[in-house]
N, C-alpha and C positions, 0 to 999 in steps of 0.2 A: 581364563584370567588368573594371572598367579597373584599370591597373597597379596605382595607387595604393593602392585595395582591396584588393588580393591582396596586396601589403606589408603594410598594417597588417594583415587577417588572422592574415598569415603570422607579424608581430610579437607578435601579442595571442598566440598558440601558442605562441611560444617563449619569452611569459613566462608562461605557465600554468604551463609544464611545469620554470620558473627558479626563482620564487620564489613565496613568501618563499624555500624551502628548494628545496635542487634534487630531479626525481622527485616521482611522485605517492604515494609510500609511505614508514611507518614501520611498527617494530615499539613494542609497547609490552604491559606487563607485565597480567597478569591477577589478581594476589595482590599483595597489600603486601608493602612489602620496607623497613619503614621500621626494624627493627630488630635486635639479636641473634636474639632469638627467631625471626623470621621467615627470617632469614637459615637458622637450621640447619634449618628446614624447608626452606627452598627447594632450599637445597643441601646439604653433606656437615652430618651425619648423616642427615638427616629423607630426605632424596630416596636414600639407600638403600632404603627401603620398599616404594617405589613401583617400584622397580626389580624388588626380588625377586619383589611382585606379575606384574608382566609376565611375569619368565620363569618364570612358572608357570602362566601362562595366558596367553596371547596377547591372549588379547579385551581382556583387563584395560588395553591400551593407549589403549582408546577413552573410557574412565574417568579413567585419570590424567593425560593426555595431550591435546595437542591434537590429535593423529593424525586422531581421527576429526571434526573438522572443517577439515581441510587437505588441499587444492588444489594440483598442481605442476601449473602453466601452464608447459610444454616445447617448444622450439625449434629450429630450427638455421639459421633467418632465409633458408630457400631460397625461399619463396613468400610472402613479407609483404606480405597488401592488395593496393595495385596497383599496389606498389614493385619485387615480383620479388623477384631473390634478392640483398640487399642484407647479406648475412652475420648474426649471430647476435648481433653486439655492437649493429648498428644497429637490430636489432628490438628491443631492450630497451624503448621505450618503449612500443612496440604491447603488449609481454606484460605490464608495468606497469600499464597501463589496464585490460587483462583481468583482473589483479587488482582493479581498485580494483572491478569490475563485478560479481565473484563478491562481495566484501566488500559495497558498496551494495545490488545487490537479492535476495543469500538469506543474507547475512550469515556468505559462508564464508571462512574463512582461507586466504590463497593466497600461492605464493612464485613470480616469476616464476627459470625457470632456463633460462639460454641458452646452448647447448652449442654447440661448432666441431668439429662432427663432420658430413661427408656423406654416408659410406658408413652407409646404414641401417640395416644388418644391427648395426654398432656402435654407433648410435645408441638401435637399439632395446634394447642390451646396455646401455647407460649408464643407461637409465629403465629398467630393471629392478632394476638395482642400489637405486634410489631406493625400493623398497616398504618398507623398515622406517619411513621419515618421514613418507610420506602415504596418505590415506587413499581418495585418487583422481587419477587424470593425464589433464590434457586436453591434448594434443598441439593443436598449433597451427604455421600458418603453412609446414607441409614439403608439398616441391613434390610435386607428379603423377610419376610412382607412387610416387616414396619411402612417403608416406605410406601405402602400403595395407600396406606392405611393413612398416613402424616398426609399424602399429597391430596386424595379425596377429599379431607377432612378440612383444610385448608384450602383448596380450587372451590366448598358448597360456599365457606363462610367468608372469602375474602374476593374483596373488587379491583384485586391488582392480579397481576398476571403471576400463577406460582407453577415453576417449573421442574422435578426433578431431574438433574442433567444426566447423572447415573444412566436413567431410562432413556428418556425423550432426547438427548443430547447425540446417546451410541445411537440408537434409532435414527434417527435422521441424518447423521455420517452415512449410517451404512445402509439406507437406504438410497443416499444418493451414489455408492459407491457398486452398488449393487443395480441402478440405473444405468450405470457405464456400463458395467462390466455385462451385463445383456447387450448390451447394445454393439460390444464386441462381440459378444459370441453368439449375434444374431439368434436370439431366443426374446420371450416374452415373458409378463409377469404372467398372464393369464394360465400360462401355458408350464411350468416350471414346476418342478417337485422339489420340495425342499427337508433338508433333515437338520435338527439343531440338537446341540447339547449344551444343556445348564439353562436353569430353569429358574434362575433368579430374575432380580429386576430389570435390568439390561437385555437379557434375553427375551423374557416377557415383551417386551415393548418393543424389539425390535421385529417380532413374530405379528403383532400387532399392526405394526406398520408397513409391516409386507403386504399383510392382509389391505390393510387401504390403498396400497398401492399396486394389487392386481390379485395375488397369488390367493388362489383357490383353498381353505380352510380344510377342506379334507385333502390336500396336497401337503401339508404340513404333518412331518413327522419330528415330535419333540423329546428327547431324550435326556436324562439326566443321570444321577449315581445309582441311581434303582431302576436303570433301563428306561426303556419305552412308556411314555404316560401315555396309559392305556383307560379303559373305561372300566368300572369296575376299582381301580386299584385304591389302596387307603392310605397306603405307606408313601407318608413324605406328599402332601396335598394339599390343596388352596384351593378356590374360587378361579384363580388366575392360571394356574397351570390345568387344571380340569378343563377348561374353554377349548384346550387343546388334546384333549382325551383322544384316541384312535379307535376303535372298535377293531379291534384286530387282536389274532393269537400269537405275534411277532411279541416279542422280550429285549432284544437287543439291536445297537448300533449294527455291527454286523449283518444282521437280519433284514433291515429297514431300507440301507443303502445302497442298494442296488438302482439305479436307473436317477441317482438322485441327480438335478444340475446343480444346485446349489447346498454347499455345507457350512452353517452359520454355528461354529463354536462361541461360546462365552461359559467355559468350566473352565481345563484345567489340563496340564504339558498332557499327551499320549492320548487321548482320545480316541485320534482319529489316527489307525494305522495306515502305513503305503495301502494295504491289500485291500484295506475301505476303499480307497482313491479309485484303485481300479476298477471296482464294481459299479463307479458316476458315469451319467451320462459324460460324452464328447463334446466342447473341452467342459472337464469339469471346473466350477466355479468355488473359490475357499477361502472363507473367510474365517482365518484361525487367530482369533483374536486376544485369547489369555495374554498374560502379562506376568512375570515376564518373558515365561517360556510356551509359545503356542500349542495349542491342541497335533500339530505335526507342524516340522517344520521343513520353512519352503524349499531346499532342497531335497528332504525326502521325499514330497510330494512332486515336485519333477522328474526323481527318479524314474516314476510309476507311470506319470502323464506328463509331459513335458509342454505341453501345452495349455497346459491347467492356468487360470485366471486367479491369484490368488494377494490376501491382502492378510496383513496382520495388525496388532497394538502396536509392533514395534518403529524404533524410527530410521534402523539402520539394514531395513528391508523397504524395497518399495509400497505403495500405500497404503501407508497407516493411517489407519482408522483413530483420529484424534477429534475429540469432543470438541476440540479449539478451534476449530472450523466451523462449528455451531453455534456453541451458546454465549460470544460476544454479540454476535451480529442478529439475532434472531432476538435478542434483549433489547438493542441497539433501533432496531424498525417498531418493538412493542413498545416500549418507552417512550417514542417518538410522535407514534400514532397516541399515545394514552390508553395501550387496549386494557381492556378490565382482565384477559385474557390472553394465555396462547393453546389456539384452538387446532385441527386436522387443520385447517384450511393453509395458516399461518406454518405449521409443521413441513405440510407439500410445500408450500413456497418456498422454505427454507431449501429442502431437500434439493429442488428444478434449479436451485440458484447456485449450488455449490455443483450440481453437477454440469450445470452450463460453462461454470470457468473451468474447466478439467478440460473442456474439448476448445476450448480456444485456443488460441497462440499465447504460449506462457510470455509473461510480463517477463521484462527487461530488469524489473526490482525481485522477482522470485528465480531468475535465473542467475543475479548476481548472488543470492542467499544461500542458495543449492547449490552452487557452482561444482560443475563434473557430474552430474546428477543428468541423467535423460528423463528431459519431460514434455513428452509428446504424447498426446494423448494414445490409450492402445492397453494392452494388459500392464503391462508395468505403468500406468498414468490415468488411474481412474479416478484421484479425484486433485483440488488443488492441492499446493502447500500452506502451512499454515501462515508464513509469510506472503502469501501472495496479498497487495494491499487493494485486489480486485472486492477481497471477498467482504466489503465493510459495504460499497455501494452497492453491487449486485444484492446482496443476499437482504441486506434489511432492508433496501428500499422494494422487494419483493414480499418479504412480513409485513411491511405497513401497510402496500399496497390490498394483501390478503387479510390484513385487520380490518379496514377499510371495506372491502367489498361484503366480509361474512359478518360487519354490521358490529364488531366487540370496539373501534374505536371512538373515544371519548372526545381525542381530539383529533379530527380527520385532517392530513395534509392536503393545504389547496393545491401546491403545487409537485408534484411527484418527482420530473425532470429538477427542478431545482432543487428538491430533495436530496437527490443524486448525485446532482455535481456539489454539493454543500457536504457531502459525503467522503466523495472523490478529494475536494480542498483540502479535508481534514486528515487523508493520506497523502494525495502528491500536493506538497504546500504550494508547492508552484501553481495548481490548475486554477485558483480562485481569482488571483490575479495575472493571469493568463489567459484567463476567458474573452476579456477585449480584444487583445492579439488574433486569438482565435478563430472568431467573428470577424474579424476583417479580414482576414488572408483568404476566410472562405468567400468574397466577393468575385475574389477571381484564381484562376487555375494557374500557376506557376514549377515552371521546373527547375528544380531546387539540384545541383549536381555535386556530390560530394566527393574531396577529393580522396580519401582514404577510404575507399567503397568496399575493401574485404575485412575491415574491424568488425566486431562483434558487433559494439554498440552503434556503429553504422547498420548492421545490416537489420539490425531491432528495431532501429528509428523509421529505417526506410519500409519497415511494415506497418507500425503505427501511423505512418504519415499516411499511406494506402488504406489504413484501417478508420482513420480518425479525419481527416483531410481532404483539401479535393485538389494540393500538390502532385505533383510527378517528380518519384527521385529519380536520378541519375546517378548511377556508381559507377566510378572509375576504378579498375582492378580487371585480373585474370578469373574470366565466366566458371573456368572450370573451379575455380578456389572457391568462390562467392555462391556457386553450387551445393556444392562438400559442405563450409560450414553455416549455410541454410538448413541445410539439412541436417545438421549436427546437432542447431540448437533447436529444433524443431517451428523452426518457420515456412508459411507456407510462401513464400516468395521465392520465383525462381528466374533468375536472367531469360531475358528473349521473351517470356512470357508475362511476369509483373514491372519488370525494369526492363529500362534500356542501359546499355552497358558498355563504356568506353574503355576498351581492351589496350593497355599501354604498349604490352608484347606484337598486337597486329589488331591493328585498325584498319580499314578501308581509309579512314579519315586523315592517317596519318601523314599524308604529305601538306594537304590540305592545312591544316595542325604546325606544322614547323615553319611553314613555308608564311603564314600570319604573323607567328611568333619571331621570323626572323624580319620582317619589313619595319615590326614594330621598335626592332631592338638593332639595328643595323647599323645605325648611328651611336651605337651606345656598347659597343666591343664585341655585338655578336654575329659572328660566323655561321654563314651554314651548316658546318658540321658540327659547330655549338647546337645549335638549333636543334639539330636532328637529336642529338643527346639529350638533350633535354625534354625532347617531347618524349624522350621512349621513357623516362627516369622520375619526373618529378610531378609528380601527381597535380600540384597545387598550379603550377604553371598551365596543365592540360584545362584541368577547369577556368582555368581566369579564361581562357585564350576562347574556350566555350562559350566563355558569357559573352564575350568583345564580339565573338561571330554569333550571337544570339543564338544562340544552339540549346541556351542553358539561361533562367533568367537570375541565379542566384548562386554563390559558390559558398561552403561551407568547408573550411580545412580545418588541421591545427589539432587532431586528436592525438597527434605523437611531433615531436619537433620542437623547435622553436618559435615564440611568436611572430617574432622581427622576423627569422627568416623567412614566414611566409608570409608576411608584411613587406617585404622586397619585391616577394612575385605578383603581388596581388598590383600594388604599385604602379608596375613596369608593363603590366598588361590592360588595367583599369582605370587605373587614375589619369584621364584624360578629360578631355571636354569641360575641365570645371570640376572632374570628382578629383578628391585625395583626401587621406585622412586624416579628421580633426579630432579625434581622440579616440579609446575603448572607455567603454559605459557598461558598470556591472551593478545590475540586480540581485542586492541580498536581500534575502524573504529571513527575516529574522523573528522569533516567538511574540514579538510587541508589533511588527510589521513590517512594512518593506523599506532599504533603505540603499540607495545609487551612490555608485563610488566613482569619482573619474577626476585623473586621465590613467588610465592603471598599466596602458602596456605602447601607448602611441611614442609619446614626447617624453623623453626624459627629465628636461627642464624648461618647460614649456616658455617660452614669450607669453605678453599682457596680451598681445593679439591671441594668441594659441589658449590662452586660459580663457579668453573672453569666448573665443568660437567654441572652448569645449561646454561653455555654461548654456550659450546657446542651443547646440546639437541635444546636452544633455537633457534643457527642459522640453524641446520637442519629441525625445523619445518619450521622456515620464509622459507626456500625455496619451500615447500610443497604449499606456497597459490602464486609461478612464483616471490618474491623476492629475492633483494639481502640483507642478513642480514647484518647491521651497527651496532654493540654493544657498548656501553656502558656501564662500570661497576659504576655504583651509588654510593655514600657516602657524607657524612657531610663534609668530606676531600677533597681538590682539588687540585693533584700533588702534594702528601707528606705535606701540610698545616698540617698535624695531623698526630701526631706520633703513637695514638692509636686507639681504635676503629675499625668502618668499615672499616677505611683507610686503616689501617694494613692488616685486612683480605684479602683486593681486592689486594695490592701489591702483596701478595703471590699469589692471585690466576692468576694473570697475569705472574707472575713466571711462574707458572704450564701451563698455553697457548703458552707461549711463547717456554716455553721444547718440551711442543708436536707439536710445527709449526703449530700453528691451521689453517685451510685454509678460513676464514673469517676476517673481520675487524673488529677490538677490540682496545679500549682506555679506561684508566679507570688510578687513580682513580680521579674521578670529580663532582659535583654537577648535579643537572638536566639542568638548563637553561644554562651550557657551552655543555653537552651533547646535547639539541637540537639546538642553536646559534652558528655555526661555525664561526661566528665575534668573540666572546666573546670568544670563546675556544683559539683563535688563539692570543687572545690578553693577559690571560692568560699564555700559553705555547707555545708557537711560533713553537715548532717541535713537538707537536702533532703528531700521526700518524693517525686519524682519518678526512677523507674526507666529507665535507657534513655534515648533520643533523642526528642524531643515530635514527633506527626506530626501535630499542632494547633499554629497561634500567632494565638493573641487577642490583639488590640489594641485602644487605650482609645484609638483615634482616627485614622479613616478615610482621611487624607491617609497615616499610616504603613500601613496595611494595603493599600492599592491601589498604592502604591509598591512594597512586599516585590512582590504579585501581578504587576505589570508588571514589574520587573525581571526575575523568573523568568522571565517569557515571553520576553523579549525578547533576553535576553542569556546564560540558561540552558537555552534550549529547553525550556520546562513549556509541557506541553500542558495547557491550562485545562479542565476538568469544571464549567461553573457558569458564573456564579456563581447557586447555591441558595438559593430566599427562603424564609428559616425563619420560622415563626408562622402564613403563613397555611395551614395543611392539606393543602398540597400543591396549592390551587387555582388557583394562579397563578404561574408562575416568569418573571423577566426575564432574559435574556441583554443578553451588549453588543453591538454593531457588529461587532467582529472576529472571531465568531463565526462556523464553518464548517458545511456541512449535515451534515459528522458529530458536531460539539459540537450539535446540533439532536438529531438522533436519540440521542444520550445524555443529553440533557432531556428528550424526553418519555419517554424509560423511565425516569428518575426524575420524571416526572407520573405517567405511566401505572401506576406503583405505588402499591397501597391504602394508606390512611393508619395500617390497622390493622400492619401490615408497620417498620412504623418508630414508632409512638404520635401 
């Protein structure tokens, strides 16, 4: 890296951490505080209540309180990273980041606190003090042995869970990485020699954890700056590296490493030479973990064994071993359960949990984060990423469940599975209110046929929907491409075998196919040798023509293209019998809740009839995800303000609702912010018939509805469900472009759902 580099680096860092505002942390309120009222609840009189509560039960803090999801990240800045012991005020920004980490991936509240305190013995008297605030302490950062000394001292005297992550945190990464990585090189813990170097905290506790997790104690050779800790030696000793004494007249790395499978560094760059490498057992197993430059690095040790399993700290080598895999989610299930503790039991759990999602099929949201990155499980893939948003439900609904069983939880979860998917909500926003969809589609087995079957995010959906579903996809594309990048992205779906596969190049079906397409369209300009082109060409046509021959019971297009244009084929091949389309209907999942937008891509200036059927369509879907539909008919008008226009339109189409007694709630015609403000509505229109906030807004004209829709996305963070095409039976839905393979998989479970389920 030349100078220059490491300047602006080092510059683009110290304005991460400058502006806009200095620090990466605020507080910020949980309740409205916008008025009297609010005010004597939050404080004197109303927060007397809450008080007396507490001191009448204790638990009761977990309730009123944010106790129970808060975090003291604690300090005293004697062993910060690979800074050493740079005092307590300079680690400030290391324990800030650890906040923002608990905050970001298990969504816990955290304060960082930085004590100038060395003597442990007081330090550990000072986080004692702290139990009445939080509801768990992760010690960080205190050097070798303070640390054993701060955490025992604190784990006799306090009844909340205290974790050093330093120790317990690497420990548990690389136990579960070290779980893999056996499991590739077909070897055992039982069975495995192991040699370490560095003989601090981190190491301590990951030799530790070996130990409970199989590996033989006289199989453990531990090594540090004075060689071999051996039995007898005085120089440089503890309680905790003694545990690991040898009784052997060996002295050095060199000496030791012979026959060894695994090599667990936590010192310091050079260690471990190629010529060590060569004297490990077949494949050698390395975990060279220093930071920032490892004990050997990975391609010198390929040199030597090219087969060698190997994992480092770093992030721009494959699996690195990061603590961040750990101690959000391992907090996250302790906090939950209420354990007093995190115990062995809750540690294995974590460990089984992180290395359960390494051999799965990587998520669809970790392979957009990684992207060009191979993550298939194998030597280069032993554990997840830290982005994967698996590892929030897996892993802590695994600690709770093992707080739970080893008897430390206060407050046991009744329900585990809903645990889980409450879990799941609070990563994929979408699952929470997609769970009724869900639940209905699984009533019965539908095949879902998509027409862009060789996209990524197609081919990610169509494993989830096999993994998660009791769907059948169908992909349209060429076998040998949908092969290739199956395989690419590491899925284990393969054409012929998990799918069926409608080959555009050469079908058997293909005459079959054109020959439909043309009878349907013969009267309507097309040709047989139109036909014939078209089936070999247009994906979106092959599927509709699918669904018309019940071949396929649902089509999904529209990942690349135009809406309308595949709104022509869909049309021309479906909309018969009574089906055609009466609007698109899009679900944003917005931070306050969920909120339908329609007509966003059908009509462009919809008719009073066209508005009135899309209010109709639309409050029959909102029932499909367990609401109650609130409509709102949208315009520039607000209760006849404007004689012409959208106004005009929506009067009439409220006309037309109000003829047919619709059995929903409907008010129109009106703006947006009187549609979601029922103060403003009411102050406006005093007899309103509209209760509450619309979590429907209909619009009389497409250019406004795809606007409200994109802005949301864009600028509000709405995560889009849709866009849903109402009228035709549920035979066909188009998505847009920006559509991800988990907005994929939450269309076909609303394809996959019977039409009788919705009318």
């Amino acid at each position: 890296m030349t100078d220059s580099t490491r300047e602006a680096l080092r510059a683009a860092a110290l304005a991460y951490h400058a502006e806009p505002k200095p620090g990466k942390l605020e507080i910020r309120a949980t309740k409205p505080l916008a008025n009297g009222r609010d005010l004597a609840r939050a404080y004197s009189p109303g927060v007397a209540e809450a008080c007396l509560e507490i001191a009448a039960d204790a638990t009761a803090a977990a309730r009123y309180t944010t106790r129970g999801n808060l975090v003291a990240v604690v300090t005293n800045g004697s062993a910060v990273l690979g800074l050493g012991n740079i005092g307590a005020l300079a680690s400030k920004p290391v324990m800030e980041g650890k906040a923002v980490l608990f905050k970001k991936f298990a969504g816990i509240d955290c304060f960082d606190i930085e004590v100038n305190e060395s003597d442990p013995a007081r330090l550990a008297e000072i986080v004692c003090a702290l139990e009445p605030t939080f509801g768990a302490i992760n010690l960080e950062d205190i050097k070798a042995p303070d640390c054993f000394i701060v955490e025992r001292l604190c784990r006799e005297r306090m009844n909340i869970p205290v974790f050093h992550d330093d120790q317990h945190g690497t420990a548990i990464v690389v136990g579960a990485a070290a779980t893999n990585a056996l499991r590739v090189a077909g070897k055992r813990f039982e069975d495995i020699k192991v040699v370490s170097t560095g003989g601090g905290a981190a190491g301590i506790a990951c030799l530790n954890m070996l130990l409970k997790l199989g590996v033989r104690r006289e199989n453990i050779w531990l090594c540090d700056i004075h060689g071999l800790v051996h039995e007898g030696r005085e120089v440089d000793m503890n309680p905790e590296k003694a545990a690991f004494a040898q009784a052997s007249d060996k002295r050095t790395l060199p000496e030791v490493i012979e026959g060894a499978d695994l090599f667990l560094g936590l010192s310091g760059p050079g260690a471990l030479a190629p010529e060590d490498v060569a004297q490990m057992a077949d494949p050698p197993i390395i975990f060279a973990l220093a930071n920032p430059e490892p004990e050997i690095m990975p391609e010198a040790a390929r040199a030597v064994a090219p087969d060698a399993i190997i994992a480092t700290g770093r992030s721009d080598y494959p699996n690195q071993v990061n603590n961040v895999l750990c101690f959000p989610f391992i907090f996250r299930g302790a906090l939950d359960a209420g354990a007093t503790e995190i115990n062995d039991a809750m540690q294995i759990a974590c460990i089984e949990g992180i290395a359960e999602i390494a051999r799965q099929t990587t998520s669809a949201e970790t392979a957009a984060a990684y992207r060009g990155e191979a993550l298939t499980f194998g030597r280069d893939y032993l554990i997840p990423k830290p982005f994967d948003p698996r590892l929030s439900a897996v892993v802590a609904t695994a600690v709770a469940r093992a707080a739970m069983d080893s008897g430390v939880a206060a407050r046991p979860i009744d329900d585990l599975d809903a645990y889980r998917r409450r879990l799941e909500a609070s990563v994929f926003r979408s699952a929470l209110l997609m769970r009724p969809v869900f639940d209905a589609a699984a009533t019965a087995r539908r095949r879902i046929v998509f027409a862009e079957g060789e996209d990524e995010r197609v081919l990610r959906a169509a494993q989830a929907i096999l993994e998660e579903t009791t769907d059948t996809p169908i992909l349209i594309g060429r076998p040998e491409v949908i092969e290739r990048r199956a395989e690419r992205y590491g899925l284990d779906i393969r054409p012929g075998r998990d799918l069926q596969i409608v080959n555009p190049e050469n079908d058997p079906r293909y005459r079959d196919y054109w020959q439909t397409y043309h009878e349907l369209m013969a009267r309507r300009g097309v040709t047989p040798d139109l036909a014939r082109a078209i089936m070999r060409t247009n994906t979106t046509a092959i599927g509709a023509v699918m669904v018309h021959r019940e071949e396929a019971d649902s089509l999904i297009c529209g990942t690349f293209g135009e809406y309308r244009w595949h709104l022509n084929y869909v049309t021309q091949v479906l909309g018969r019998g009574g089906l055609r389309p009466h609007g698109a209907l899009s679900l944003m999942i917005l931070e306050d809740g969920p909120l339908f937008i329609a007509d966003t891509h059908v009509h462009a200036e919809p008719d009073p009839a066209q508005i009135a059927e899309v209010a109709v369509g639309a409050a029959r879907h909102v029932r499909r995800f367990g609401l109650t539909p609130n409509i709102a008919l949208c315009s520039q008008s607000q209760f006849g303000s404007m004689a012409e226009g959208t106004g005009a339109r929506i009067r009439e189409a409220l006309a037309v609702l109000d003829a047919q007694e619709a059995d929903f709630a409907y008010e129109g015609e009106m703006n947006i912010d009187a549609a979601l403000d029922p103060e403003l509505r009411a102050r406006v229109f005093p007899e309103n018939r509209m209760q509450g906030a619309a979590n429907v807004l209909v619009f009389a004209h497409a250019d406004a509805a795809s606007g409200v829709r994109n802005i949301l996305k864009m600028r509000a963070d709405g995560l889009e469900v849709g866009p849903i095409l109402m009228g035709m039976g549920n035979r066909a839905h188009i998505v847009t472009p920006s559509i991800t393979a988990r907005g994929l998989l939450n269309m076909a479970a609303i394809a996959g759902t019977p039409v009788a389920h919705y009318g």
